[in-house]
C-alpha positions as CSV (number, residue, x, y, z in Angstrom):
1,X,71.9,76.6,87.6
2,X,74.0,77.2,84.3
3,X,77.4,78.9,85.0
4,X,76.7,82.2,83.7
5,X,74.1,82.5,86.7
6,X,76.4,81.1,89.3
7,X,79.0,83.5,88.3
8,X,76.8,86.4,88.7
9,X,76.1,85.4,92.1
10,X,79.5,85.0,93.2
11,X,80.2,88.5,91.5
12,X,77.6,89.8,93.4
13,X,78.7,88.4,97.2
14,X,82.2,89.6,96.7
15,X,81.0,93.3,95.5
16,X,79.1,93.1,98.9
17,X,81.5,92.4,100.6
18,X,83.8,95.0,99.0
19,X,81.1,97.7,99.9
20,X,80.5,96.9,103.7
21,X,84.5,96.9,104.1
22,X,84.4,93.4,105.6
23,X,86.8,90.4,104.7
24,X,85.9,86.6,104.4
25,X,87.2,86.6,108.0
26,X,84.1,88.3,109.4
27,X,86.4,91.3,110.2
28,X,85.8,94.8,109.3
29,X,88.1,96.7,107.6
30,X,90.3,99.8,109.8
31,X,92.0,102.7,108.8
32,X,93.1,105.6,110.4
33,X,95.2,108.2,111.3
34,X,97.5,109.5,114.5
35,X,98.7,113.1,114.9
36,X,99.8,115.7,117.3
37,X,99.5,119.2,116.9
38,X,97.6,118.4,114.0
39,X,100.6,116.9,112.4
40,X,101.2,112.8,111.2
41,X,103.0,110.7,113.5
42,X,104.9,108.1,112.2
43,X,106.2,104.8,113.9
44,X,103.1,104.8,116.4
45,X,101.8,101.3,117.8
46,X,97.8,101.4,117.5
47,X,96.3,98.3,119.1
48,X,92.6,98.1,119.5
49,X,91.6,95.6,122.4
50,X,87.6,94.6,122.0
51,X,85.9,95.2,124.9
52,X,83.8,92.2,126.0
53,X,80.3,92.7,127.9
54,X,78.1,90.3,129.9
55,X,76.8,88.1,126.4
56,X,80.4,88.0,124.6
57,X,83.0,87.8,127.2
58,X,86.0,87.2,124.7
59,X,84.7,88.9,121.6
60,X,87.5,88.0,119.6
61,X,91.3,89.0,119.1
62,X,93.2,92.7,119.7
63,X,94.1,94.4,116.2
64,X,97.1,96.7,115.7
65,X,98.9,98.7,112.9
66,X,101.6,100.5,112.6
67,X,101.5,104.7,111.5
68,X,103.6,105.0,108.6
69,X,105.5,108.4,107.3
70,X,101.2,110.2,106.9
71,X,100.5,108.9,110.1
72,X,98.2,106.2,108.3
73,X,97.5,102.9,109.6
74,X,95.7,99.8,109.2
75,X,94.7,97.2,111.3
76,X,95.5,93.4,111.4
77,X,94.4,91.0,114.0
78,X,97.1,89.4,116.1
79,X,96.5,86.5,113.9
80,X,97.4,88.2,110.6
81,X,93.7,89.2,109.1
82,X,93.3,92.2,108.0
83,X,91.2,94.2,110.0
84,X,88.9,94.1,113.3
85,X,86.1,92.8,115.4
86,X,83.0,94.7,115.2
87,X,82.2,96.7,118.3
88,X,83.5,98.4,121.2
89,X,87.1,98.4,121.3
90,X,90.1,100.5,124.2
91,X,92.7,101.7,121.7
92,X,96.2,102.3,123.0
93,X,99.1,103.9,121.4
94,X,103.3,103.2,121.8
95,X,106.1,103.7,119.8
96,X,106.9,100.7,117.2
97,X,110.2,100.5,117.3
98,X,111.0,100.5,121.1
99,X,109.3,98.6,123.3
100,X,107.9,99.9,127.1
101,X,110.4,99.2,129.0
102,X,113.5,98.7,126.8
103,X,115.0,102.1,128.1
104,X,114.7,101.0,131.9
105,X,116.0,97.3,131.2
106,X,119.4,99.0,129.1
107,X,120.1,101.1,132.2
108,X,120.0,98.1,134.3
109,X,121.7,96.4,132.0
110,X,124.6,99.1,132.0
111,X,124.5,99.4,135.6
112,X,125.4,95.9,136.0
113,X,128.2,95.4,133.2
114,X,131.6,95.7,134.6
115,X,133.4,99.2,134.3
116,X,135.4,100.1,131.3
117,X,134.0,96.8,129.7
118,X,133.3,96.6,126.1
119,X,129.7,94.9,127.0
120,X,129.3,97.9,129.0
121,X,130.4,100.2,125.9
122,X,128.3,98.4,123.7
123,X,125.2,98.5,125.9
124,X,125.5,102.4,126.9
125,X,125.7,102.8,122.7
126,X,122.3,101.1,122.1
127,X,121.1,103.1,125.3
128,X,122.2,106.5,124.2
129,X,120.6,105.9,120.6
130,X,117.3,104.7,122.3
131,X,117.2,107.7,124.3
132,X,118.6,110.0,121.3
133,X,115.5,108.6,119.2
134,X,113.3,109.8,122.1
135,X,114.5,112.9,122.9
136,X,114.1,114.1,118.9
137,X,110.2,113.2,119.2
138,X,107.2,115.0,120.6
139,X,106.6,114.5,123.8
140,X,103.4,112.7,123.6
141,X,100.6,111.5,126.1
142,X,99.7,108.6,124.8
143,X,96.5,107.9,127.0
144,X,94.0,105.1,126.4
145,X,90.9,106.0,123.8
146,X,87.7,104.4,123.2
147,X,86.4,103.5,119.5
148,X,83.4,101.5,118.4
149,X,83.6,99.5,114.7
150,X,80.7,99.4,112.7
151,X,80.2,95.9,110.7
152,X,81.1,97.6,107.6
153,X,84.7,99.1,109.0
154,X,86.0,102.3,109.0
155,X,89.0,104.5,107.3
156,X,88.0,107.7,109.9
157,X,89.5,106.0,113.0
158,X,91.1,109.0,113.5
159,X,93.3,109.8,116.7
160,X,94.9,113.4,118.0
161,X,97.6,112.5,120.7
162,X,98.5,115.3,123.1
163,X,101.5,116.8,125.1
């Protein structure tokens, strides 16, 4: 095989890969968008968890994105590739920047400090602009979905999140 041949061929496997949206990791490629009221949602945690069956019990690792100021997102694997695992997947939502049960652990937290403290002061600052950045969102259910990835990805995994 001269190089001019062997060149072609490598041309050729990465332009199918390109095409069927998959990486050299075996992943396929996700995209999608979160809105409410038909509107983006930024700073929304998408994590889509494959869903195993009696063949594959561990089909391989969760993805998750992050929605940015359109609402886009795109997946990576827990271990940093870009995309997902074919197939059946539960896809959950939460907000990025605050985790599930930060606003119950500050309250305790609060509780706890002595009265008049500055540790108390500080903490019941952080609280009130945890709950400040709540309050100014929409009040959103953000319910588990079902999606399934085709082998050659997706950019329509598309998600409307209700009140």
């Amino acid at each position: 095989m001269n190089f001019q041949k062997g060149g072609t061929w490598v041309a050729f496997v990465i332009m199918v890969i390109s095409f069927t949206g998959c990486d050299f990791s075996g992943n396929a490629k996700v995209s999608g968008k979160v809105t409410f009221s038909g509107e983006p949602v930024e700073n929304v945690r998408v994590i889509f968890t494959p869903v195993g069956g009696r063949e594959n019990l561990n089909p391989g690792p969760y993805s998750m994105g992050v929605t940015d100021a359109e609402g886009k997102f795109y997946l990576k694997t827990r271990d940093g590739e870009q995309g997902a695992v074919a197939g059946k997947h539960k896809v959950g939502f939460g907000w990025a920047d605050i985790e599930f049960d930060e606003i119950q652990s500050f309250r305790d937290m609060v509780e706890e400090a002595d009265e008049g403290s500055e540790e108390r002061a500080m903490l019941q600052a952080k609280l009130d602009e945890i709950t400040g950045r709540m309050a100014s969102r929409p009040k959103i259910r953000f319910g588990v979905f079902e999606a399934d990835i085709p082998l050659s990805g997706t950019d329509q995994a598309n998600f409307e999140l209700t009140d």
